[in-house]
N, C-alpha and C positions, 0 to 999 in steps of 0.2 A: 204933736207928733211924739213927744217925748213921754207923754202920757202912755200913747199904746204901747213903744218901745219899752218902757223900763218894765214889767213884768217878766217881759224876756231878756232883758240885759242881766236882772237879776239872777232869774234863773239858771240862766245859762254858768255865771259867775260862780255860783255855789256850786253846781256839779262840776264845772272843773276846778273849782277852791279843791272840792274834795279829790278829786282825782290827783289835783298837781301837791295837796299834804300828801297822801300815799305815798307817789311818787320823791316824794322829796325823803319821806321817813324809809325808805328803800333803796334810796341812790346809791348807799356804797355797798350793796348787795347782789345789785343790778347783773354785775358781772359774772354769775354764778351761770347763767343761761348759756353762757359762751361755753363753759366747763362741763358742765353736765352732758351726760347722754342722752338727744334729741331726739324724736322720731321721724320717719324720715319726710313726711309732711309739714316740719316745723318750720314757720316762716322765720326771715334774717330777722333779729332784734329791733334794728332802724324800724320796720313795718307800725310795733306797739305801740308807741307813742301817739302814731300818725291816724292808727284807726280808734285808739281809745280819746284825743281830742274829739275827731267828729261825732264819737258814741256818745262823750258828756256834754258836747254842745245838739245833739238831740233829745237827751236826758232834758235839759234846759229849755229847749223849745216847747218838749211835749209835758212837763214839769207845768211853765208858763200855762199854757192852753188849761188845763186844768184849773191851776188858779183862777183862770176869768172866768170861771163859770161859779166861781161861787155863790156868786149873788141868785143863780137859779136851780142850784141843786146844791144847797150845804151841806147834807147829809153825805151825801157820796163824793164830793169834791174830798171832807176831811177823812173819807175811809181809803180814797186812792193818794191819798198824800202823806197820808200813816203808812202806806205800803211801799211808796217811792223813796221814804227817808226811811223804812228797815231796811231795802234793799239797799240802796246810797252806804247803810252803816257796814253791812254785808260786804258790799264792793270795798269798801275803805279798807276793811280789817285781811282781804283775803292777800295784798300785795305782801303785809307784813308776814303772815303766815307763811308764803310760800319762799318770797325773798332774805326774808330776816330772821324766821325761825329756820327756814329750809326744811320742813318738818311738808313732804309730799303728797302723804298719806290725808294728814289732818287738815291741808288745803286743798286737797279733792273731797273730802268731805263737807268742807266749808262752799265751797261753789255748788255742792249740790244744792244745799241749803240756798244758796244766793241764788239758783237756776229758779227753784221754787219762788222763791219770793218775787224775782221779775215777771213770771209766768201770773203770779197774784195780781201782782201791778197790772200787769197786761189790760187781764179782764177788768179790775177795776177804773182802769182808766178806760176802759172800753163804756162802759156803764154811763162816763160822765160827757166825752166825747172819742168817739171811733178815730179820727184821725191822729189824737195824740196816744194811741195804742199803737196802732199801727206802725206810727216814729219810732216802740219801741224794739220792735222786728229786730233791726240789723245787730241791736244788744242781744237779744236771745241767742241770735243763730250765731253770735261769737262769745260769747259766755258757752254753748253748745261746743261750740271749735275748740275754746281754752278746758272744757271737757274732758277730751279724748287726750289733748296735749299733757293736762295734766293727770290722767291715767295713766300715759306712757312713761312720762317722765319717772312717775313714780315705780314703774314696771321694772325702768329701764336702769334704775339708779338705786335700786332697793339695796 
């Protein structure tokens, strides 16, 4: 049992390793979202945490799935896992950006950048197995969301 499990224990562990450094390299920044001018679609703060957990414990699930196929497609398992760890570096870098530097502009430019590269992942993970693309959906369309959010923000607070 522990055999199938640890691919995905792993997995799952590293992308939210990564997510909860961010998070931790941002904590006393954090409070800036409270102060700044929101748009009026901007969900309460409590919400992030909540939906960025389930995003990197599906990062991890669909991360894993990839992995087991290496033994039948090497080639393309290591081109979708080069694109899951640029994006991973992407997401990592963009909390400091937006939280730490506060710099609005240069972290909507960076999630462009990071929208591309999940969009890469996407299809590459699609190549290797369709269902662990498909897990990555609910990331796009709020990386998509954190989008417009951080458009307005920067609109609104220029």
């Amino acid at each position: 049992m522990w055999a199938k499990l640890k691919p995905y224990v792993i997995s799952i562990a590293i992308a939210l390793g990564v997510g909860g450094l961010s998070a931790f390299l941002t904590r006393n920044n954090m409070n800036i979202y409270e102060r700044i001018m929101r748009p009026a679609l901007a969900p309460p703060a409590i919400l992030f945490p909540i939906v960025w957990t389930l995003l990197y414990t599906l990062m991890g699930i669909s991360s894993a799935r990839i992995w087991l196929k290496k033994e039948e497609k090497p080639e393309l398992v290591l081109d979708a896992l080069f694109a899951y760890v640029i994006q991973l570096i992407l997401n990592f870098f963009w909390s400091l950006i937006f939280f730490n530097m506060q710099n609005f502009l240069f972290s909507l430019i960076w999630l462009v950048l990071l929208w591309i590269a999940i969009l890469v992942m996407i299809i590459r993970f699609y190549r290797v197995e369709p269902l662990a693309a498909l897990l990555q959906i609910p990331y796009l369309l709020w990386v998509t969301f954190a989008g417009y959010l951080n458009f307005m923000i920067y609109q609104l607070n220029r």
